[in-house]
C-alpha positions in Angstrom: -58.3 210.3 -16.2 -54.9 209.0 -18.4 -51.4 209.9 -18.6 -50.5 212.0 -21.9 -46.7 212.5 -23.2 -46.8 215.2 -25.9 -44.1 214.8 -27.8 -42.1 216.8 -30.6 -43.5 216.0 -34.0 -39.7 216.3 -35.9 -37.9 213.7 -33.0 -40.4 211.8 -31.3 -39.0 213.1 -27.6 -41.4 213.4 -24.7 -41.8 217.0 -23.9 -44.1 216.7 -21.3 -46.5 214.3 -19.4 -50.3 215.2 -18.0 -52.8 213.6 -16.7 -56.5 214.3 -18.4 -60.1 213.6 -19.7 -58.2 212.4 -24.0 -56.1 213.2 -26.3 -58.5 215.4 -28.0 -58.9 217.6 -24.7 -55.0 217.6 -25.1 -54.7 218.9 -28.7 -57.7 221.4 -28.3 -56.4 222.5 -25.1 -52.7 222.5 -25.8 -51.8 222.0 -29.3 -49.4 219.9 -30.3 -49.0 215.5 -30.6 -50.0 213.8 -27.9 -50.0 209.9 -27.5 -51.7 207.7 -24.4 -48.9 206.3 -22.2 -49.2 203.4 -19.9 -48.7 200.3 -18.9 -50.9 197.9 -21.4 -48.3 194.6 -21.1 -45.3 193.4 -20.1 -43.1 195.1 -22.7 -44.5 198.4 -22.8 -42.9 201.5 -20.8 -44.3 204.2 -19.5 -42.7 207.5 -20.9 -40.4 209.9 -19.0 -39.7 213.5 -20.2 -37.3 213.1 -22.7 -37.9 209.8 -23.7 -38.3 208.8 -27.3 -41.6 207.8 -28.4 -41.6 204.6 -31.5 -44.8 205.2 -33.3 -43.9 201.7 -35.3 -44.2 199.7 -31.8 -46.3 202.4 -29.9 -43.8 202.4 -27.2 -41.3 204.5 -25.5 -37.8 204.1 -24.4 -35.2 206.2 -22.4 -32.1 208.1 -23.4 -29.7 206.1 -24.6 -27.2 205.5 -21.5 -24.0 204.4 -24.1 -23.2 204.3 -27.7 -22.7 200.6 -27.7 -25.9 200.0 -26.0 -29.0 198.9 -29.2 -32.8 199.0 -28.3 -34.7 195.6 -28.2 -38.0 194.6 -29.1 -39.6 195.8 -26.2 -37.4 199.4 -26.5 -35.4 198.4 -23.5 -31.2 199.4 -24.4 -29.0 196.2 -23.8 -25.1 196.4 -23.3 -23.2 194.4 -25.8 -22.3 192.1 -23.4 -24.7 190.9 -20.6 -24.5 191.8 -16.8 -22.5 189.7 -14.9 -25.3 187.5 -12.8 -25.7 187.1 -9.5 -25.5 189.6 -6.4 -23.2 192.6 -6.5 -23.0 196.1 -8.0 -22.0 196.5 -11.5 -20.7 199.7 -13.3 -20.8 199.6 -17.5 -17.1 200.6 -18.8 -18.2 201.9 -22.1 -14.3 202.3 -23.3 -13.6 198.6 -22.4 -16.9 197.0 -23.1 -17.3 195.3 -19.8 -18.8 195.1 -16.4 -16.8 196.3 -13.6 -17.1 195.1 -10.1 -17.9 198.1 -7.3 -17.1 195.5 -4.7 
């Protein structure tokens, strides 16, 4: 048994997730696109309900958390500017494009 995310043919958004015997089983049983999700590598995210699916890199990513924020290789969304290293609790300030401290 495998993990399913049918998705919406006109945006590529995870509709729903199920566990089952293939993607045929899926599409006689429930209609619709379906697409495997799992974790193959390192690189590669398992999808969430409304997630996006990118058929070009057969992977998935999640809603985009700011507009500033672009999607990288691995469909992973990276601030502008990087998170502040070390220890410590960080809050994205999207109207100042920076890291604030919650310390």
């Amino acid at each position: 048994m495998v993990h399913f995310a049918e998705i919406d043919p006109t945006t590529n958004i995870v509709k729903r997730i199920i566990v089952c015997d293939s993607k045929e089983w899926c599409e006689k049983t429930f209609g619709g696109t379906w697409v495997r999700t799992y974790y193959r590598t390192e690189g590669t995210n398992f999808a969430g309900i409304g997630w996006t699916y990118h058929p070009d890199r057969d992977n998935f990513s999640s809603p985009q958390p700011y507009p500033s924020w672009t999607l990288d290789d691995q469909c992973n969304w990276q601030p502008p500017v990087a998170r502040p290293e070390g220890e410590g609790l960080y809050t994205w300030n999207e109207e100042t494009q920076s890291w604030e401290s919650n310390l």
